[in-house]
C-alpha positions as CSV (number, residue, x, y, z in Angstrom):
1,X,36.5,49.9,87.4
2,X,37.5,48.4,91.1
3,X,36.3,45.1,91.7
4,X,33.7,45.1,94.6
5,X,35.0,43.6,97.6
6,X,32.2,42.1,100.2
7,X,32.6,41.9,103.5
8,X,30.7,39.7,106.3
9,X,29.9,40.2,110.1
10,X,31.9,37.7,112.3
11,X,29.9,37.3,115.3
12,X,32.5,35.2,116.8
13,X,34.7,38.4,116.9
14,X,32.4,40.6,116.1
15,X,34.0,42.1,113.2
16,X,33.6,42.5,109.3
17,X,36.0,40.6,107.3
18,X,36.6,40.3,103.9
19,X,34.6,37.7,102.1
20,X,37.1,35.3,100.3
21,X,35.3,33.3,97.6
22,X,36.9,29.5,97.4
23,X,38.6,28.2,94.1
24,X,36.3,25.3,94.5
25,X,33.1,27.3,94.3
26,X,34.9,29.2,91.5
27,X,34.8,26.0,89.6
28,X,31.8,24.8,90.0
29,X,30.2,27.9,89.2
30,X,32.2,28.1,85.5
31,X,31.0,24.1,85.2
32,X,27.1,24.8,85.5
33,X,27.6,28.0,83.5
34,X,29.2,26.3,80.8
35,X,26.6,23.7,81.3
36,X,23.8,25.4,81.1
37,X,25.2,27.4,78.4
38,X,25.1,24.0,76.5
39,X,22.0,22.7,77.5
40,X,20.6,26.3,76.2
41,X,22.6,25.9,72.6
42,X,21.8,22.3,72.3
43,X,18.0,22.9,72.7
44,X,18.2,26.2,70.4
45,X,19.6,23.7,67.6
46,X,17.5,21.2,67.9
47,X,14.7,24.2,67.5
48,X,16.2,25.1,64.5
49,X,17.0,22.0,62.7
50,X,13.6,20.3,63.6
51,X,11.0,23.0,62.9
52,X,13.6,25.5,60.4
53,X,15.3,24.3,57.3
54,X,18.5,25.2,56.3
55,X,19.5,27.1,53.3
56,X,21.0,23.7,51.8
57,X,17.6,21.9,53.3
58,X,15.5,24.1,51.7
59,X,17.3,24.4,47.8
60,X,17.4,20.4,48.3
61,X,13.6,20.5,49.2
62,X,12.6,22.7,46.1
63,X,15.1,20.2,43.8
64,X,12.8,17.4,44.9
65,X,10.0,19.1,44.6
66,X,10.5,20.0,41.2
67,X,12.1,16.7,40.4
68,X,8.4,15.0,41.1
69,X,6.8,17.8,39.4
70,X,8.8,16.5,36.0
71,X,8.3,12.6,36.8
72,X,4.3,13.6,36.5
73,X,5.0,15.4,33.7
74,X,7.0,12.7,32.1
75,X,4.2,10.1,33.4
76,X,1.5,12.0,31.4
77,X,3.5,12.3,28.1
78,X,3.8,8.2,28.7
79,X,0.4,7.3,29.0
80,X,-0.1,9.8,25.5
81,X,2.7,7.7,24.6
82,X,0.6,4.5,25.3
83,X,-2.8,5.3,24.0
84,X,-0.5,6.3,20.3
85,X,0.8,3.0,20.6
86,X,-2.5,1.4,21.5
87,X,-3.7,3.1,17.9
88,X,-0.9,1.7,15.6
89,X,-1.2,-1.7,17.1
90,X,-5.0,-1.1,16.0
91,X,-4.4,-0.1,13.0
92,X,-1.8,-2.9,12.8
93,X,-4.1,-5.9,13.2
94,X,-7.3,-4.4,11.7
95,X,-6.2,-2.6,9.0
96,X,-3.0,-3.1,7.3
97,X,-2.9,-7.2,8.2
98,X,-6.6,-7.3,7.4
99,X,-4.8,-5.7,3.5
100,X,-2.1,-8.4,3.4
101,X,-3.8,-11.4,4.4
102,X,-1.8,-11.7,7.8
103,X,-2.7,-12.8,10.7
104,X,-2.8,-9.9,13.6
105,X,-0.5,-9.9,16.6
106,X,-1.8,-12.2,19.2
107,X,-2.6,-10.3,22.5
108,X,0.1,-12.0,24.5
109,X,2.7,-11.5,22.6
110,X,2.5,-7.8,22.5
111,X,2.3,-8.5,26.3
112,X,4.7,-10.5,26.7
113,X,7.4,-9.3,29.0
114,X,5.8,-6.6,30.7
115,X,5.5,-7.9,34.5
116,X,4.6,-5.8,37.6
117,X,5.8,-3.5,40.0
118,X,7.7,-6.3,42.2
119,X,10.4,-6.1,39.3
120,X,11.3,-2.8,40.8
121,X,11.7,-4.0,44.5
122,X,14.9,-1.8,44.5
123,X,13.7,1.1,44.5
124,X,11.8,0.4,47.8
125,X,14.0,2.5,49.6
126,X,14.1,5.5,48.0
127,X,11.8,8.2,48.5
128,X,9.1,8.8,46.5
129,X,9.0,4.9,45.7
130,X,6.1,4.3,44.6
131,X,6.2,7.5,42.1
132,X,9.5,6.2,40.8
133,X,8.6,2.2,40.2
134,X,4.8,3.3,38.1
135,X,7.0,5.6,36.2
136,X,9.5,2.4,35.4
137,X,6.8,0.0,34.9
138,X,5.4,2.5,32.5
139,X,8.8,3.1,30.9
140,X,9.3,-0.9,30.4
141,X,5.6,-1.2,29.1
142,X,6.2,1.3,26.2
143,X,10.0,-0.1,25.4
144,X,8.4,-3.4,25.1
145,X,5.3,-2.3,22.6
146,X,7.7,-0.1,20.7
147,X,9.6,-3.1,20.1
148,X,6.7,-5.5,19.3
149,X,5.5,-2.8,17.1
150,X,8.5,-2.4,15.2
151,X,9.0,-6.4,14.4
152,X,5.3,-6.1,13.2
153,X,6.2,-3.0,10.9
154,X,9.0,-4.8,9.4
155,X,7.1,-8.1,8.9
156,X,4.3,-5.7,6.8
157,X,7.3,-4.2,5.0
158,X,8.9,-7.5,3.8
159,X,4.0,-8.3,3.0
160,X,4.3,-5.1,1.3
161,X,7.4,-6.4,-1.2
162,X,5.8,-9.6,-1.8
163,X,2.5,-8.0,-2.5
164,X,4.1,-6.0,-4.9
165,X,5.9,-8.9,-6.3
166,X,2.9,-11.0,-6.6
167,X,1.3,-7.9,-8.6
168,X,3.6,-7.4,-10.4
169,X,3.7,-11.1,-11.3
170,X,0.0,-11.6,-11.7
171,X,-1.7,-11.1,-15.2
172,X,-3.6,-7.7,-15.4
173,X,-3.3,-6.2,-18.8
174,X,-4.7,-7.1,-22.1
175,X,-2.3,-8.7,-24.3
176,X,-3.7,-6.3,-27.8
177,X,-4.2,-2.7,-27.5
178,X,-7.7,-2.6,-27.4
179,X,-8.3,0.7,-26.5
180,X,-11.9,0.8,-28.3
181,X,-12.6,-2.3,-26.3
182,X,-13.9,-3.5,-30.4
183,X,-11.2,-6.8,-30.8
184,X,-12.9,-9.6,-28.2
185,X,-14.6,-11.8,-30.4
186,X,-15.1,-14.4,-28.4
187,X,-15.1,-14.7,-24.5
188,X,-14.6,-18.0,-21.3
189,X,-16.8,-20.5,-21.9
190,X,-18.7,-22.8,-24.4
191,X,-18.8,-21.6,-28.0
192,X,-19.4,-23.3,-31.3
193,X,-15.9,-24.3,-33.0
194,X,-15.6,-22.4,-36.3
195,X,-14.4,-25.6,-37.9
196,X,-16.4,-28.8,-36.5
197,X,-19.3,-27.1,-35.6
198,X,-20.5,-28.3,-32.5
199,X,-20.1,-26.5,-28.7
200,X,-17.0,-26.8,-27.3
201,X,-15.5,-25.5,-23.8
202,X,-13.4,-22.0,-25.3
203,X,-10.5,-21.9,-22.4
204,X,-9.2,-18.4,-23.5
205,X,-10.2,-14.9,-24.9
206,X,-10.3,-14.5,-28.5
207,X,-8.8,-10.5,-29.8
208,X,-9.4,-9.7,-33.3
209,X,-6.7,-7.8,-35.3
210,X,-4.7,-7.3,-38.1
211,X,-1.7,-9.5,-38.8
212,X,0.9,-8.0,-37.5
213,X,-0.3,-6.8,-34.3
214,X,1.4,-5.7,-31.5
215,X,1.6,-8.8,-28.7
216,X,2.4,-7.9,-25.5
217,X,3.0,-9.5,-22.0
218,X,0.5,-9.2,-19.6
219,X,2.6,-9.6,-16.3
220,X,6.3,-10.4,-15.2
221,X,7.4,-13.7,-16.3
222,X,10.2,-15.9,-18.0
223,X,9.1,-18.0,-21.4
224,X,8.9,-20.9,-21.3
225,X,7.4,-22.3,-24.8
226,X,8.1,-20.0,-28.0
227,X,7.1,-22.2,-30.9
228,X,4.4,-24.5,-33.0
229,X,5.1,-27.7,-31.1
230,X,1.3,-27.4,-29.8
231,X,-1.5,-29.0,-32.2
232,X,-4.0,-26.9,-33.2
233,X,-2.0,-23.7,-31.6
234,X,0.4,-22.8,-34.1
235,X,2.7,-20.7,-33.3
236,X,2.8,-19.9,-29.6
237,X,4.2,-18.5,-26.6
238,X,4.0,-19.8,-22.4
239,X,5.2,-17.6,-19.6
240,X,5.2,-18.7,-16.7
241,X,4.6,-16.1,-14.0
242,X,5.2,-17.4,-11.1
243,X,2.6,-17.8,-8.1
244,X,1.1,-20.3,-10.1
245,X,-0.2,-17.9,-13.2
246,X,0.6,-19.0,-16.6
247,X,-0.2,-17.3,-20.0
248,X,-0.4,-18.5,-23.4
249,X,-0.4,-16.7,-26.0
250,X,-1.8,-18.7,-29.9
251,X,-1.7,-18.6,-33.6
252,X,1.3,-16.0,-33.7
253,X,2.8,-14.9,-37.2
254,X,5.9,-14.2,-35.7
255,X,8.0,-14.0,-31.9
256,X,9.6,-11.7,-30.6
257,X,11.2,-13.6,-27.7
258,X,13.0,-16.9,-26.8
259,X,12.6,-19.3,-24.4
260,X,14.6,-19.2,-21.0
261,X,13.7,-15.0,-21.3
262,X,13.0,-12.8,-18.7
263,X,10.2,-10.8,-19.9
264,X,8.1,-7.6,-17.9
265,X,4.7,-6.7,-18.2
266,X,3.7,-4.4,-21.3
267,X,7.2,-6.5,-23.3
268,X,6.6,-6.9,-26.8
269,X,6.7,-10.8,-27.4
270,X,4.8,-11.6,-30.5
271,X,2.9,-10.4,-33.4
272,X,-0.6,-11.5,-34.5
273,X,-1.3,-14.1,-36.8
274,X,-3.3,-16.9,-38.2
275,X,-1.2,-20.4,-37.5
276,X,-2.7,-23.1,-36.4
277,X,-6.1,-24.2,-36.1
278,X,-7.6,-20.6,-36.9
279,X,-10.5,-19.0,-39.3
280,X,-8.5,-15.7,-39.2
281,X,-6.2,-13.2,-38.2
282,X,-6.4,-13.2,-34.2
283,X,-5.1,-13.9,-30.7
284,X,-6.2,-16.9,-28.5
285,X,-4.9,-15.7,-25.2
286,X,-5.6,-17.9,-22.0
287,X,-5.1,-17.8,-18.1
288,X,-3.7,-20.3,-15.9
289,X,-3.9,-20.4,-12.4
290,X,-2.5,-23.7,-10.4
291,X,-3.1,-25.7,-13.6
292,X,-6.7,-24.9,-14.0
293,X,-8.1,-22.2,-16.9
294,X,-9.5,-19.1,-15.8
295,X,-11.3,-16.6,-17.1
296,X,-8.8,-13.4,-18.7
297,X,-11.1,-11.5,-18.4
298,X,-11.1,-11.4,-14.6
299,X,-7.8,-9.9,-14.5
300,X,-7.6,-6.7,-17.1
301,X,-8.5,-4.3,-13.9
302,X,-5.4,-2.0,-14.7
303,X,-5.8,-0.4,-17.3
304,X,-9.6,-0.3,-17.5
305,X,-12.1,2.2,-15.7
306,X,-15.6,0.5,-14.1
307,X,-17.4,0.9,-17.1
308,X,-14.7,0.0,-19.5
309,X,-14.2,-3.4,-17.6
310,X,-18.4,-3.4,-17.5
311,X,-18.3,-3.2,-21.3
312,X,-15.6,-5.9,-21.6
313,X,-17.6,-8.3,-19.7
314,X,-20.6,-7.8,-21.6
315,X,-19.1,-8.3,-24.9
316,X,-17.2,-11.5,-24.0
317,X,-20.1,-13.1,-22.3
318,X,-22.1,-13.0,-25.7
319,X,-22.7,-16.5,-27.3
320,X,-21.3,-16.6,-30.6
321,X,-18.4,-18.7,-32.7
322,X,-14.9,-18.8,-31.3
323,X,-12.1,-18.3,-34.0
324,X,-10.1,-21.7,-33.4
């Protein structure tokens, strides 16, 4: 296609000539075109990246959004976290302390540590900030209590072997088989002695059997006495326990252990007998505790039911002779 050619009346010489466009004008028409084609493409972008997201912008956005999404998530599962922590430290100080004897965990120590949000002042300029440091603090709280609660655990574990230890060390059995609950003859207290006849303080339990019997420990120990070197006892046996219990076991026929031995509960050490200062066959059998007599009786919960124990009680308690 021809380019069009304009012409222009010269009234100068009154003619039409050609219209010749200068190179000048030329340019400065390509500047503002290009210039305005600019202005045009710089305001169309700014459209779009102010008021339309990119592709990128938008995947970015839903990442965020389903990033917060999962830190509420995860800040719900911690506070269920918290109020199962809050229980065991209950059940910490008021129930298996309050079994052991042990003083609970003092308030500020399972506190201790756990400070405030300023310890997260980095985080400041992130987005999301304030989101991020609760979920931290939160995070620290429940590493700090897990800790505290896991040196409170191990100090019940090593309560736990002691208590077992101590039970295991404290008397709780009769010495006789006694199943019929028939062989206490005498119990704690003040009875008439068989042989001078007048009331005297009885420290021990008297069982009734045949010569011969079966003598057994009545808790873990090591024996220290097994002989007559006692006056009136004849021959006897001593453990010492431990915890402060000893037991001592009188008028034996015959031992069945040394001293310096390590004995367990339910040992054999002895046999019945009649040495010493004694009427008849029988066992004198007495509780220690710190140096001071107790009363056996106290102690046979083991291997007796309620009433069995009830019984026991009953028929020891009756005021009668004692047998040395």
């Amino acid at each position: 296609m021809a380019r069009k050619v304009k012409y222009f009346y010269n009234p100068a010489n009154l003619r039409f000539e050609k219209h010749v466009t200068p190179r000048w004008v030329w340019t400065l028409r390509i500047i503002g075109w290009i210039s305005t084609t600019a202005v045009f493409a710089a305001i169309i972008v700014y459209i779009a990246y102010t008021y339309f997201d990119s592709p990128k912008e938008r995947y970015l956005k839903n990442q965020i959004s389903e990033m917060e999404l999962e830190l509420d998530f995860m800040n719900t599962k911690m506070d269920t976290m918290a109020v199962i922590l809050a229980e065991m430290a209950d059940r910490d100080d008021n129930i298996y302390r309050v079994i052991f004897e042990a003083e609970p965990v003092s308030r500020n120590e399972r506190l201790a540590g756990i400070g405030g949000s300023e310890r997260f002042q980095r985080m400041n300029k992130l987005d999301n900030a304030d989101l991020l440091k609760n979920t931290a603090l939160k995070l620290e709280s429940i590493r700090r209590q897990m800790s505290i609660q896991s040196k409170s655990y191990d100090e019940i574990n090593e309560l736990v072997t002691n208590k077992e230890k101590l039970l295991a060390h404290t008397p709780s059995i009769q010495p006789v088989s006694n199943k019929q609950l028939e062989r206490i003859a005498s119990g704690f207290g003040w009875r008439i002695h068989p042989i001078y006849k007048f009331a005297k303080f009885h420290e021990g339990l008297d069982f009734t059997a045949p010569k011969g019997t079966d003598v057994f420990a009545t808790a873990d120990g090591t024996v220290v006495q097994a002989d007559n070197s006692q006056s009136g006892f004849g021959n006897c046996i001593v453990i010492d326990h431990g915890y402060g219990y000893k037991t001592r076991y009188a008028h034996l026929s015959a031992f069945k252990v040394k001293a310096g031995q390590k004995i367990k509960r339910g040992e054999l050490i002895g046999k019945v007998g009649n040495t010493g200062l004694s009427t008849a066959p029988h066992l004198h059998y007495e509780v220690e505790k710190n140096g001071v007599k107790v009363d056996p009786i106290s102690f046979f919960y083991t291997d007796l039911s309620a009433t069995e124990y009830a019984k026991l009680i009953e028929l020891a308690n009756k005021s009668n002779q004692s047998y040395d």
